[in-house]
C-alpha positions in Angstrom: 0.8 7.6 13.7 -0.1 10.7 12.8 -1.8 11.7 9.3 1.0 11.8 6.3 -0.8 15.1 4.9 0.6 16.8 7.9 3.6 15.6 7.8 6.9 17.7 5.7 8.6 15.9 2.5 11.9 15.5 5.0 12.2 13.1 7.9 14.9 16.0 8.8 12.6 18.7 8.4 10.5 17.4 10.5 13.1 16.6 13.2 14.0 19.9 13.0 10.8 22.1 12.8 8.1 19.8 14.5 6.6 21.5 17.3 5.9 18.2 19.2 8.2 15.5 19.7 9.0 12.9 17.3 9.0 9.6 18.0 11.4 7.4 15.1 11.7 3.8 14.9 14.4 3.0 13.0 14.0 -1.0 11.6 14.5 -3.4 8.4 11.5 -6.0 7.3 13.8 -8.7 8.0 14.8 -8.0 11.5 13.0 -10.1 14.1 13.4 -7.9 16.9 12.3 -5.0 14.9 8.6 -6.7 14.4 8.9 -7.2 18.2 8.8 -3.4 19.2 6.7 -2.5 16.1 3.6 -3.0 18.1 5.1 -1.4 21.4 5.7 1.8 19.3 2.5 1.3 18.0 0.9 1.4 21.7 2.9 4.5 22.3 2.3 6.4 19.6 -1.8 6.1 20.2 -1.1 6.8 23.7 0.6 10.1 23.8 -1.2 11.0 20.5 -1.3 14.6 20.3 1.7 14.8 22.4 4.1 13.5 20.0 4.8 12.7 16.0 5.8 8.8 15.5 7.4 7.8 12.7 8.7 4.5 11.2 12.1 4.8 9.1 13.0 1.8 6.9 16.4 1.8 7.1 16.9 -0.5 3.7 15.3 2.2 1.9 16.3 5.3 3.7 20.0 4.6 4.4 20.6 8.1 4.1 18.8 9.0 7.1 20.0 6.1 9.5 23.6 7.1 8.6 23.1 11.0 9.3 22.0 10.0 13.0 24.6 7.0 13.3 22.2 4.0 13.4 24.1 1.2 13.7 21.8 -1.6 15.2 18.2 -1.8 14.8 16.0 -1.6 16.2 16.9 1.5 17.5 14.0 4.3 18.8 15.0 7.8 19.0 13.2 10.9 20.0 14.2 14.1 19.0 12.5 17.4 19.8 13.6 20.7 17.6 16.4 18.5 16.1 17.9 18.1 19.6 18.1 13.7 20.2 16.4 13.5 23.7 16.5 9.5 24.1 17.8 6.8 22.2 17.2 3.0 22.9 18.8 0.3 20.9 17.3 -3.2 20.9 14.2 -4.6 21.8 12.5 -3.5 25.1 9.3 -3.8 27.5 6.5 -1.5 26.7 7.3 -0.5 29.8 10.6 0.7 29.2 9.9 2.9 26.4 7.1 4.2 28.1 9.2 5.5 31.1 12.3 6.3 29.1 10.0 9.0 26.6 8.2 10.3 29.9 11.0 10.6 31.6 12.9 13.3 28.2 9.6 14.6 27.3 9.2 18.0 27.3 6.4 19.6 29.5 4.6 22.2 28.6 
């Protein structure tokens, strides 16, 4: 995941002014599931590093933020590039899946 230094003060700032992608796994420490795709997200965010911005949103602590973009099951995975949602998945999924899913919304360049 990329370096926290770079990173704004604002999940939503970043949503809306990150020049790459970002990548946001919305989870809880209890959810099962949730420590299931942790590692899958992991994967992903090493291999399109430099390609996209992943982020992990606790949604205990940052209700705020699962609200504003209606998180209502976790885990739920969500890409948004300049604030627009490109992809959403809800539930756990392959590594596969996510994989092809981002490829397939990812911007070229």
């Amino acid at each position: 995941m990329e370096n926290k230094k770079e990173l704004p003060k604002s999940i939503n700032q970043l949503i809306q002014n990150s020049e790459k992608p970002v990548l946001v796994d919305f989870f809880a420490n209890w959810c099962n599931p949730c420590k299931v795709v942790s590692p899958i997200i992991k994967k992903i965010a090493s291999e399109f590093s430099g390609r996209i911005i992943a982020v992990k949103i606790d949604i205990d602590k940052h209700r705020y933020v699962s609200t504003k973009y209606y998180v209502q099951s976790i885990p739920t995975v969500m890409l948004f590039f300049k604030g627009k949602e490109l992809m959403r998945i809800t539930g756990s999924q392959s590594y596969e899946y996510y994989k092809e899913q981002i490829e397939s919304v990812l911007p070229t360049k």
